[in-house]
C-alpha positions as CSV (number, residue, x, y, z in Angstrom):
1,X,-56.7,20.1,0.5
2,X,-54.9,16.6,0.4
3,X,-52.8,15.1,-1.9
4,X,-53.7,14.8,-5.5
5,X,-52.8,12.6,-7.9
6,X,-50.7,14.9,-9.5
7,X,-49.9,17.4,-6.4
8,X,-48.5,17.4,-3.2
9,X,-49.0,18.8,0.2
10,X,-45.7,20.5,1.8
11,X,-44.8,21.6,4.9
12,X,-41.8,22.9,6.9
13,X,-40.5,20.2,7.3
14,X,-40.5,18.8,3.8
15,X,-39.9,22.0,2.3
16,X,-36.5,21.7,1.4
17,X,-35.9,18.4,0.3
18,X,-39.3,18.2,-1.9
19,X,-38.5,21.7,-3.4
20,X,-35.1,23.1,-2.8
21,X,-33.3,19.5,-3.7
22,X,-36.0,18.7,-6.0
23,X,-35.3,17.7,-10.1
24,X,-36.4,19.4,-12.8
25,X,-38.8,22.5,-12.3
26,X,-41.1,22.5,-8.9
27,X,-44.0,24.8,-9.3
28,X,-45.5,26.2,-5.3
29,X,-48.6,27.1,-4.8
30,X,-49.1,28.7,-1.9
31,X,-52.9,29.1,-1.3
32,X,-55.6,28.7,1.4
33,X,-58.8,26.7,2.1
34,X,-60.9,30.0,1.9
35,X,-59.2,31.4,-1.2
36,X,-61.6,31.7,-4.4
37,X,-59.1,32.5,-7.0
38,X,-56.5,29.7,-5.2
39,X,-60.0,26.7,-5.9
40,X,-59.9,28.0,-9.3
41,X,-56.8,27.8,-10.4
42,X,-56.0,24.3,-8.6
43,X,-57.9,22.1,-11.4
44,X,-55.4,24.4,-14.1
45,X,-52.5,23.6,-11.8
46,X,-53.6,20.0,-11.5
47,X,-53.6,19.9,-15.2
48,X,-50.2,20.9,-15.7
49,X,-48.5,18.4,-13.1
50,X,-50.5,15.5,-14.9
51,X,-49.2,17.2,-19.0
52,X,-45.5,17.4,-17.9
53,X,-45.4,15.0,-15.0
54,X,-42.1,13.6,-16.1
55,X,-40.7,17.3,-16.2
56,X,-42.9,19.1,-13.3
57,X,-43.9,18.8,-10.0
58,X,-46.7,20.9,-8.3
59,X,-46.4,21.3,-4.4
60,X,-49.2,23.3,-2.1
61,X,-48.7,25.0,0.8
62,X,-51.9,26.1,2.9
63,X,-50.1,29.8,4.3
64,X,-52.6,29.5,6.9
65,X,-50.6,26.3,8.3
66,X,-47.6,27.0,7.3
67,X,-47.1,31.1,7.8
68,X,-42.9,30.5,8.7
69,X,-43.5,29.5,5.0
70,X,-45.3,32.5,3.5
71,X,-42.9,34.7,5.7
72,X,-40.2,33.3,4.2
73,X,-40.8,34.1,0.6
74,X,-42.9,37.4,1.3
75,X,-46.0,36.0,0.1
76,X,-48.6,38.6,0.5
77,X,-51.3,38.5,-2.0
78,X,-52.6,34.8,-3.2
79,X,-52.3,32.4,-5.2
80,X,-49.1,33.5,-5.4
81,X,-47.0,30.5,-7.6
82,X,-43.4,30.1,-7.3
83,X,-41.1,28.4,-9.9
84,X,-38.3,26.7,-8.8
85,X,-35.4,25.3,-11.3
86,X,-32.5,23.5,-9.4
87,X,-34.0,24.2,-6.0
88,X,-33.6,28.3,-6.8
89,X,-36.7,30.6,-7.5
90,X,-36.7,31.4,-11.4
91,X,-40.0,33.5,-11.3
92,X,-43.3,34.1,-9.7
93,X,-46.5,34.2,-10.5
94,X,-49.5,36.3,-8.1
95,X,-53.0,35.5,-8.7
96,X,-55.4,33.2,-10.8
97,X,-54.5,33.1,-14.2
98,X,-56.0,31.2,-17.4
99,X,-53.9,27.7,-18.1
100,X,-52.4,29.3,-21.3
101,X,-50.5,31.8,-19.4
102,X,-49.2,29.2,-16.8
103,X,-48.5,26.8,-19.6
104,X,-46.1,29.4,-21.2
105,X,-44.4,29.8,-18.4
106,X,-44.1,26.0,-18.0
107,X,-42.7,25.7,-21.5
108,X,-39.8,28.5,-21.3
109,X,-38.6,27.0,-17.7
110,X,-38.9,23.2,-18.5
C-alpha cells in the first residue's frame, strides 16, 4: 500500500525520526497486504489522519517488510495500532475496530 494522502509508509530506517521525534500524536499501523481486518480498517484510519491532520499523523508499516519492526514492539496479532505521544507509546490498539472507538481514543490522547 503506498502513500496516501493522509498516511505514510515507514520503514527502518525512517522509523525514528517520523515517529519517535515526531509532533503531536503518531498513530502506527502495522498491517499486511493479505490482512482483511488491516483493508478494513485503513479507509477508518485514513479518515482520522484527514479530521485531525493538524494534530495526528498515521504511519503504516507492512510487518511482512519490515519484521525488525514488528519484533521490536511484539506485534503478534494484526492490525495492531500503536499511539505514540512525544515519540513514547501511550497505548495500543489490536484488531479492526469501528471509527468511533478509534476516534475516542484519538480525542483523550490529542
Amino acid at each position: 500500500m503506498a502513500d496516501s494522502k493522509y498516511t505514510v509508509a515507514v520503514t527502518d530506517d525512517t522509523f525514528v525520526g517520523t515517529v519517535e521525534k515526531g509532533q503531536g500524536l503518531v498513530v502506527v499501523d502495522f498491517w499486511a497486504e493479505w490482512c482483511g481486518p488491516c483493508r478494513m480498517i485503513a479507509p477508518v484510519l485514513e479518515a482520522l489522519a484527514k479530521d485531525y491532520k493538524d494534530k495526528l499523523k498515521v504511519v503504516k508499516i507492512n510487518v511482512d517488510e519490515e519484521p525488525d519492526l514488528a519484533a521490536r514492539f511484539g506485534i503478534q496479532s494484526i492490525p495492531s495500532l500503536l499511539f505514540f505521544k512525544g515519540g513514547q507509546m501511550v497505548k495500543q490498539q489490536i484488531g479492526a475496530v469501528p471509527k468511533h472507538i478509534l476516534e475516542k481514543i484519538v480525542k483523550e490522547l490529542v
